[in-house]
C-alpha positions in Angstrom: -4.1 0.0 3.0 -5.8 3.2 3.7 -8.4 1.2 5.7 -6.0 -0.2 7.9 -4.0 2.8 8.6 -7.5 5.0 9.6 -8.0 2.0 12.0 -10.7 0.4 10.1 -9.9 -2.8 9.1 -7.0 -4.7 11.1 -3.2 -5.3 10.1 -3.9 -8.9 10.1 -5.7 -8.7 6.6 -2.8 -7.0 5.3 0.3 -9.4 6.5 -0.1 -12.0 3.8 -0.2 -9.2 1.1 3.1 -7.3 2.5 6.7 -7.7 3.1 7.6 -8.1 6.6 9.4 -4.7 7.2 6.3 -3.1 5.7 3.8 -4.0 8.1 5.8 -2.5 11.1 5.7 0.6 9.0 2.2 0.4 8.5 1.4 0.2 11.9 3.9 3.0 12.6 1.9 5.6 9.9 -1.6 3.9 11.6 -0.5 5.1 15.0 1.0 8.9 14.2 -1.4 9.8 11.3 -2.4 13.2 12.1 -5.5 13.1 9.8 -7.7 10.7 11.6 -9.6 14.3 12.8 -10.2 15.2 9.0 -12.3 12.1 8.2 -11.6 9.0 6.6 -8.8 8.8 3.7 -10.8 8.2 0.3 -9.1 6.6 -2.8 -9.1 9.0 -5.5 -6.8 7.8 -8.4 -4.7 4.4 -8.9 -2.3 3.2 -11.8 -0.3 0.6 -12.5 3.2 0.4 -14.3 5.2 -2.3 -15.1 8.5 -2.4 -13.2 10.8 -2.4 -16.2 11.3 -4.2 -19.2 12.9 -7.6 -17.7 10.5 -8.0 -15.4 7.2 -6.2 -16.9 5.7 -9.9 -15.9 6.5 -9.8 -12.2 6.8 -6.4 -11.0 4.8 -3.5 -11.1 4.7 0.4 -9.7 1.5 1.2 -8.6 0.5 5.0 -7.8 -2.2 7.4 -6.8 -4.3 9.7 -5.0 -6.3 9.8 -2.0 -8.5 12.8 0.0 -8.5 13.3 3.3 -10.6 16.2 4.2 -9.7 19.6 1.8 -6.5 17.5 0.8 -5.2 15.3 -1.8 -1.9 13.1 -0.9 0.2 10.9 -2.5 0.5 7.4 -2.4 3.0 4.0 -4.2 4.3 1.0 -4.1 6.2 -1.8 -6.2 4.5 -5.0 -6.1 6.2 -8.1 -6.7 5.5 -11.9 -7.4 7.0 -13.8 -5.3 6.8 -18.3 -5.3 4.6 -19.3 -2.4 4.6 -23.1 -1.9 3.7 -25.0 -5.2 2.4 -20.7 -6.7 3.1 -17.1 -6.7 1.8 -14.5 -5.1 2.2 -10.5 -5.8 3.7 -9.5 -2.4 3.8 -5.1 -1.7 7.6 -5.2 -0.8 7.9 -1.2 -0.9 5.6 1.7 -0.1 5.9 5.2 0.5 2.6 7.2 1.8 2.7 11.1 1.6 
């Protein structure tokens, strides 16, 4: 994610992993990010959560941190399986970046 919105790995990789909506706003945060001056955003801190109780199986909340220069920002999602053909798949179906 933070790859692809410093411009250094395309959307493309992303789509299968996202809900539609999402990658527009990707691609929106990729194009007005006003840190590309201060380096490269670097992952600091993930977790992972289950959703709730009825569906601690299929949905998760997934939070962190990551630098970008002098700075730490927020970053987190809910990630969902979703049936994909005869599979699932866990599908990012919301995402806020701070």
């Amino acid at each position: 994610m933070l790859e692809v919105i410093d411009r250094r790995r395309p959307v493309g990789q992303l789509r299968p992993l996202l809900a539609p909506g999402l990658v527009d706003s990707v691609l929106a945060v990729s194009r007005t990010a006003a840190g590309h001056q201060q380096g490269a955003a670097m992952l600091r801190r993930i977790r992972l959560t289950p959703a709730g109780p009825d569906t601690a199986d299929t949905a998760a909340e997934v939070f962190g941190t990551y630098s970008r220069g002098d700075r730490i920002h927020a970053i987190a999602c809910r990630v969902e399986q979703r049936p994909a053909g005869n599979e699932t798949r866990w599908l990012m179906v919301a995402l806020h970046i701070g």
